[in-house]
C-alpha positions in Angstrom: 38.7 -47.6 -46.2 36.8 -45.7 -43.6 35.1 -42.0 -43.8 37.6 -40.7 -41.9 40.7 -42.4 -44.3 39.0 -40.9 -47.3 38.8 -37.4 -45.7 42.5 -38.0 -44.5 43.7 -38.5 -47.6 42.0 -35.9 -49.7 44.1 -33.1 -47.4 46.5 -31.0 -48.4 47.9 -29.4 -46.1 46.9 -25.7 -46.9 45.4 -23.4 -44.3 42.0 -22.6 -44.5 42.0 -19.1 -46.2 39.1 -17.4 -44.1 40.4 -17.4 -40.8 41.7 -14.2 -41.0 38.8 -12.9 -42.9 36.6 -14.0 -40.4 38.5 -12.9 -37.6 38.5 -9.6 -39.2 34.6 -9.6 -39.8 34.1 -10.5 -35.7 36.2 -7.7 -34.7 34.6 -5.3 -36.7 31.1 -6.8 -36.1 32.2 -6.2 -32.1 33.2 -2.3 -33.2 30.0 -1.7 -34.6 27.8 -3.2 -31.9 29.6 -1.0 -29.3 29.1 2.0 -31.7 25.5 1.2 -31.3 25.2 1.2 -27.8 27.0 4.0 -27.5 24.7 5.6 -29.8 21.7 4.5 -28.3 22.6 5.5 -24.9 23.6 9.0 -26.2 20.4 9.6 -27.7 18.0 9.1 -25.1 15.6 12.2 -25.4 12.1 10.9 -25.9 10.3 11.3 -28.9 6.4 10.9 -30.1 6.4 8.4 -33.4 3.0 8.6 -34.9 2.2 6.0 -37.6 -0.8 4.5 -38.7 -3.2 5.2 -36.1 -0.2 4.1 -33.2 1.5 6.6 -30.8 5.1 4.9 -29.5 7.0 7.0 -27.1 10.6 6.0 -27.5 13.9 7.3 -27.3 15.3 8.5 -30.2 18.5 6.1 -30.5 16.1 3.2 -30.0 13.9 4.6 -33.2 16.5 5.4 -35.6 17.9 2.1 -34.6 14.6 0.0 -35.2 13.6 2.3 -38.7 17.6 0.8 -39.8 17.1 -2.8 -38.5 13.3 -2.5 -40.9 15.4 -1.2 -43.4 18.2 -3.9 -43.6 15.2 -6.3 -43.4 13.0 -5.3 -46.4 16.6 -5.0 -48.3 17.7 -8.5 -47.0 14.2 -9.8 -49.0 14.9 -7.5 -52.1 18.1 -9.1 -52.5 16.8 -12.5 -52.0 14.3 -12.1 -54.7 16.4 -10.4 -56.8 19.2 -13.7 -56.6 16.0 -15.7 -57.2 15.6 -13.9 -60.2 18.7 -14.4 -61.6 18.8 -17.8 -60.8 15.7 -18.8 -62.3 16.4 -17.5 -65.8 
């Protein structure tokens, strides 16, 4: 009996359950992207960010967007060190 004969006969029958779940998350992952353009675009005055010694001239869209995207970031590692935690114990 092959790979493929094992796999074959170890089906049964069912949908997978996450395809509308995952359609669902694409679609809504395409909403909020074109929310963020739109946001960015629409927020274009020019602002002076001071920080550490650095001037940056940006727009402001393009700031509030990049202080969120560090945000998700440093709470992407929390919660990775956090599961790391748990799992260790």
């Amino acid at each position: 009996m092959t790979m493929t004969d094992t796999a074959h006969t170890t089906h049964t029958g069912r949908k997978r359950a996450g395809g509308f779940l995952s359609t669902l998350s694409l679609l809504l992952s395409l909403v909020l992207v074109v929310a963020l353009v739109i946001f960015v675009l629409q927020n274009s005055n020019s602002t002076t960010i001071d920080f550490l010694g650095w001037n940056l001239d940006l727009s402001q869209g393009v700031a509030l967007l990049g202080a969120a995207v560090v945000g998700a970031v440093i709470a992407f590692f929390v919660s990775g060190a956090l599961r790391v935690r748990r799992a260790v114990r």
